[in-house]
N, C-alpha and C positions, 0 to 999 in steps of 0.2 A: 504494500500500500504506500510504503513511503517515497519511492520512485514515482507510481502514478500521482502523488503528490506535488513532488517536483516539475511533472512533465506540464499537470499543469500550469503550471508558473511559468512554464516555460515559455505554452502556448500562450499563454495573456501575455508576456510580454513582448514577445514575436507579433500577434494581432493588435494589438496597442500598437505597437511601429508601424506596421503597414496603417492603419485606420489614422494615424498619424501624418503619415505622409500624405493621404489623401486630401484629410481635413488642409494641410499645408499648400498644399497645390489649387484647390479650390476657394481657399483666402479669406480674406479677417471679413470682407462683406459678404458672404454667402456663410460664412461659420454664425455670422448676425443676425440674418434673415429670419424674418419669424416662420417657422414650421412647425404645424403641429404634430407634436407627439407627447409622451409624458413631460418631455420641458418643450417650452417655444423654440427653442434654437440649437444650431450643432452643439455651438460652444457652451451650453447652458449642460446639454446632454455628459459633454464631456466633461466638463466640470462634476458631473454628480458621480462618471465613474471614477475619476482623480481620487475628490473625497471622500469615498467610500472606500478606497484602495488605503488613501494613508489612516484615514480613521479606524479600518480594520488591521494594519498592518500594528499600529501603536496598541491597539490592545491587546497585539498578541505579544507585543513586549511590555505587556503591564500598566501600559496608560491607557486611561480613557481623557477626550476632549467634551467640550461642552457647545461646540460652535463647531461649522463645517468650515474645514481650513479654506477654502475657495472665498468666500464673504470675506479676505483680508488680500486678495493678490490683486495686485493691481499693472502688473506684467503684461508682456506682447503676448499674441497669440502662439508667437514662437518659442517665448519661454515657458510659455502653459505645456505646451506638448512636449518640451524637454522636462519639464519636471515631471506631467505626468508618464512617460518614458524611465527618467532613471528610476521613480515610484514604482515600477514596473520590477525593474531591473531588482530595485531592495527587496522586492516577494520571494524573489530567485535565490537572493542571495540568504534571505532567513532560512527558507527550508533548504539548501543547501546546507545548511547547518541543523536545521532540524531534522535531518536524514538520522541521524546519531541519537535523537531524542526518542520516544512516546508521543507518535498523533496522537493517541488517545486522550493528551494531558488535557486535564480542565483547564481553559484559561478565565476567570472571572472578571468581567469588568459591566463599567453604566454606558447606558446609552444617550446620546446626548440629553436627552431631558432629565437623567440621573438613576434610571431603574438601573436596578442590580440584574445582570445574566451571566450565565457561565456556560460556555459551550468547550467541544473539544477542537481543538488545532485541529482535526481533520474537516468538525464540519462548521466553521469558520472559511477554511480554505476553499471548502466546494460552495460555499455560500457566495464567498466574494468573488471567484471566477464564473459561475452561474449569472452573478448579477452583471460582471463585467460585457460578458459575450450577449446580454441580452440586450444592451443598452448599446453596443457597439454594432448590432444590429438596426438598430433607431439610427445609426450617426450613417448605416452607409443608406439606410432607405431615403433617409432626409437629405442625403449628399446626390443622390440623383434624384428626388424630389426638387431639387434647387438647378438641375441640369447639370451637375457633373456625373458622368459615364463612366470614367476612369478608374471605375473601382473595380479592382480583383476580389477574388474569394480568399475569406480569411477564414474557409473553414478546418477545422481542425486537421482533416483528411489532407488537407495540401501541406499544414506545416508538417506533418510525419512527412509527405511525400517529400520535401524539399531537405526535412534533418536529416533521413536519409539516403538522400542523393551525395 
């Protein structure tokens, strides 16, 4: 389990770069553009998987927030995607090190409003890559909703196909 662990992390961070690069390509006025989905906009979308990514990623090293980090950046669209990219990369690199540990371990923490949960490292991880890919979904439907075309598949079957090429 704790390789299929890893692997997802792998693939969210490989799909965040491509989903990345597209949002990049297609620019800061159509990332603006009101389109409806659960958020009005790419960048609004993206923003909510960012902060989900770091707000889960801190309480599985023992901190909880009380505010979504995104409500304080005030960055290019460029450094949006480079942070939520290396945000990516820091997933990899925890269970990279949690390979060694117990998915199983409870991690306890609040949710921003202050409730108390405790789930396990394992389904913490299937939670936040489940939410990632769903919502990375909304960002390519919106991204040719807005007439960019340019979008490849980010499904998981290609990143295997391309790790092992």
């Amino acid at each position: 389990m704790q390789n299929h662990l890893l692997t997802l992390t792998q693939y969210n961070q490989w799909a965040n770069e491509r989903v990345s690069k597209f949002i990049l390509e297609a620019g800061e006025e159509t990332s603006d553009s009101f389109i409806a989905s659960s958020f009005p906009s790419i960048r609004k979308t993206l923003f909510h998987i960012w902060d989900a990514q770091v707000i889960w990623l801190l309480r599985l090293e023992g901190k909880s927030l009380n505010t979504w980090p995104s409500h304080s950046f005030t960055g290019t669209l460029t450094e949006a995607l480079n942070g939520f990219i290396e945000n990516s990369i820091e997933f990899v690199r925890f269970f990279e090190k949690e390979l060694e540990n117990d998915s199983q371990r409870l991690v306890e923490y609040h949710s921003t409003d202050g409730t108390a949960f405790h789930n396990s490292v394992e389904e913490i991880l299937m939670h936040v890559m489940n939410h990632s890919t769903f919502h990375r979904g909304q960002i390519i439907s919106m991204l040719r909703i807005a007439g960019f075309n340019n979008v490849i598949s980010t499904d998981m079957i290609r990143f295997f196909r391309e790790r092992n090429n």
